[in-house]
N, C-alpha and C positions, 0 to 999 in steps of 0.2 A: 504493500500500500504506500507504504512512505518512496518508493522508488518510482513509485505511478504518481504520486504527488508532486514531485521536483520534476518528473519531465514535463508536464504540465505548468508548472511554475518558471523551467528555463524555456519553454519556446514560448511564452509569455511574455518572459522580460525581453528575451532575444526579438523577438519578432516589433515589439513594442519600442523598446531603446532604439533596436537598428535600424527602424523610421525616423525613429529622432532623429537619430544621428547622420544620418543621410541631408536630412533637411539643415540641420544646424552646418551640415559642411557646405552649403553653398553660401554661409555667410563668410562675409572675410576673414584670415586669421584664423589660428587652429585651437583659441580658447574654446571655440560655443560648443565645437565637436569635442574636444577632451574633455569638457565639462559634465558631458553626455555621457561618454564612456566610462568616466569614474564614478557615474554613478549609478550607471549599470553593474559595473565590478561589485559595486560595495551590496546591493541590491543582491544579487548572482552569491554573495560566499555566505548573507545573510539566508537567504535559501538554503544553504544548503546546511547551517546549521538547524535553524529552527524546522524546513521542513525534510532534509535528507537527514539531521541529525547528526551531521559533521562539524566537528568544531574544529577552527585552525588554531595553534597553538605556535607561535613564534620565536626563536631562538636568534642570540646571535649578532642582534641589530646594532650590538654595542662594539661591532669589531667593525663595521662598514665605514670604508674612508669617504674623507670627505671630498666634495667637487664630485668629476664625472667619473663613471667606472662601467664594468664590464661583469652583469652578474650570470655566469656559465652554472647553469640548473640539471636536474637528474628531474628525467620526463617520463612521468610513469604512470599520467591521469590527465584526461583535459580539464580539470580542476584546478591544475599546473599553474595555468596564467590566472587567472581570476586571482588566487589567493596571493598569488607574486605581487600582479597588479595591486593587489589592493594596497600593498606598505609601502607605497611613493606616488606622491602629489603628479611627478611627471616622468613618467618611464615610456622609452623608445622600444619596441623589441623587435626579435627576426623572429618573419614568418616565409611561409612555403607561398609560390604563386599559385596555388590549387585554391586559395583563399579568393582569390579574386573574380575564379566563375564563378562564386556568388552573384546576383542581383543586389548594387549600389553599394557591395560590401569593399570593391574597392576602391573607390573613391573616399567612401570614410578611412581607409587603409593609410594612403597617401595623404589626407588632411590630416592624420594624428602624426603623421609624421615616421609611421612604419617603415621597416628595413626589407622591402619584399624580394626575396632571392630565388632562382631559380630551384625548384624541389632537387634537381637530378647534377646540382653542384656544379663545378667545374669554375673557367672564367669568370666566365660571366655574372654567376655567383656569388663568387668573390671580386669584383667590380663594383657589386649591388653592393656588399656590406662596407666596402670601403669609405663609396661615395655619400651614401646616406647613413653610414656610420660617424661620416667626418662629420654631416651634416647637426647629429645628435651630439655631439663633440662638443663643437663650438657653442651650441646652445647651452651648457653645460650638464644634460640630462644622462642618466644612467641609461644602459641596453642590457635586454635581457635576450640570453641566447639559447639555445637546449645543445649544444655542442653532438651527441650523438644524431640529430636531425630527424628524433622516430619520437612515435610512442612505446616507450619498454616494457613488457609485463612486468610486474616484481618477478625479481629473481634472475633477469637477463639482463643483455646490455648490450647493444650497439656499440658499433667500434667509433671514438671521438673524433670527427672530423674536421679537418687544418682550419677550416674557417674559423673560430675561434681566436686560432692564433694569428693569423693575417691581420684580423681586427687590431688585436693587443699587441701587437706587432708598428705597424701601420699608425695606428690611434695613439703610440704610448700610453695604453690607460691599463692601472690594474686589476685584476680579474677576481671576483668575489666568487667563490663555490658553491655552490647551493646545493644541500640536500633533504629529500621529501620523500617523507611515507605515505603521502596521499594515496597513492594507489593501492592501498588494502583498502581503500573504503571507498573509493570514487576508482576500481582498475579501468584504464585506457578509455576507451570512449564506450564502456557499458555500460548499459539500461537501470542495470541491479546498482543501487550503493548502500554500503555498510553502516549505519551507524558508526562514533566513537571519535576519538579525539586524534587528527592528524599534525602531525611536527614538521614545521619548514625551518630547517635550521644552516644560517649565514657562517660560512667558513673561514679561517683568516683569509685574507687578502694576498692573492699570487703579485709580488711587485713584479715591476716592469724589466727589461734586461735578458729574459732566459732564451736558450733557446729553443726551437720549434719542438724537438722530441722531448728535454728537460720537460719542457712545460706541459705538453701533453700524458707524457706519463705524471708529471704530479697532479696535474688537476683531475683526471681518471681515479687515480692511485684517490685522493682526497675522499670525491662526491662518492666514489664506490663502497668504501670503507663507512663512512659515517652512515651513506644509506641504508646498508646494511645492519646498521647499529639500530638506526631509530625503526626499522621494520623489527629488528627483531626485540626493544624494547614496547613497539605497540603488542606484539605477540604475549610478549611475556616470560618467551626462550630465549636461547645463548644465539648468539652471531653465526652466522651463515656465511664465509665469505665468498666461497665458491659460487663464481656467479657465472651462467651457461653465455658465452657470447654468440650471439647471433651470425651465423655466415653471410655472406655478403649476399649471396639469390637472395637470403631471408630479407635481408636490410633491403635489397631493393624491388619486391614484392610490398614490404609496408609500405615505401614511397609511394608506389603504385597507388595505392589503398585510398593514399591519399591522409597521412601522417605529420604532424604540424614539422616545419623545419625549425 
């Protein structure tokens, strides 16, 4: 019942907001449309406690630098953004172009100021995150990234791809880890959600200077390990570290699928 009640309540708000928000973007300036969006976010996590019975629980926010940065998450729910979104007045993030066959969704895309990259990588890609990465740069706004470019059951993982590092490369900004056990209660884009109390917890801060493999094996090494921590303290059992990585047909069937970048 409660799982038939939230999807009810998000194609509600979804459907509702993203008319706003379509309308509010043909006014000038990208306040009226972020205005819209934030409060559809705050709308969307309030849902999903009071009516899916998810509560978000925040960790961490005390080690977040200050000015602009790069916050690189572990994607295991489309839950993901909502609850991210909600603990910054102004966040940039990268998404997949598959966002955009939506009807007027990407137009709001491009007024909020979205980082929209090609799903299937390469160049061009990495082009997108530079240019409009810079652009979030100079604004002084944070970006949020999902570095594997899937949604991951619990328990698996995507292999982390260079875009991340281009950015923070590129950008000089440093990279904040993010790890979330949302997904035992909201898993990937399913119908069903769990009850109980989900942890989003902010990692130290990857400073600037490493290079391309250093930093991808620590940021991996980082979001793998703590997620695994806070999955198996929602549980109640000991750490899992053994995490099954997905081969590459598999990673690029989810793309297929149609899986946020």
């Amino acid at each position: 019942m409660r799982s038939f009640a939230f999807a009810v309540a998000y194609w509600a708000l979804s459907i509702g907001y993203g008319l706003t928000a379509a309308l509010a973007a043909l006014i000038p300036g990208r306040d009226a449309t972020a205005a819209v969006i934030r409060a559809y976010v705050r709308r969307m996590v309030q849902a999903m406690c009071v009516v899916a019975g998810i509560r978000i629980q925040v960790r961490g926010k005390d080690r977040l630098p200050t000015g602009a940065f790069i916050i690189a998450s572990k994607h295991q729910s489309w839950g993901d953004g909502f609850a991210t979104y909600d603990q910054f007045e102004d966040l940039a993030f990268v998404t997949g172009d598959h966002l955009e066959k939506f009807p007027l969704l990407g137009t709001v895309l491009r007024k909020l100021g979205a980082i929209v990259v090609n799903n299937c990588g390469g160049r061009e890609a990495r082009d997108s995150l530079k240019q409009s990465g810079a652009t979030a740069h100079r604004e002084g706004r944070r970006i949020l990234i999902y570095p594997e470019g899937n949604l991951a059951k619990v328990g698996e993982k995507f292999r982390y791809r260079s875009g991340v590092w281009h950015m923070y490369r590129d950008l000089d900004m440093p990279v904040v880890p993010l790890a979330s056990n949302l997904g035992l209660f909201w898993p990937q884009e399913a119908y069903e959600k769990r009850p109980g109390t989900a942890t989003l917890e902010f990692l130290d801060p990857i400073p600037t200077g490493l290079g391309k493999e250093e930093f991808l094996s620590r940021l991996e090494a980082v979001v793998e390990e703590k997620t695994a921590e806070l999955i198996a303290e929602a549980r109640g059992g000991p750490v899992i570290p053994n995490v099954r990585v997905l081969a590459p047909d598999e990673a690029a069937r989810a793309r297929t699928a149609g899986a946020t970048a």
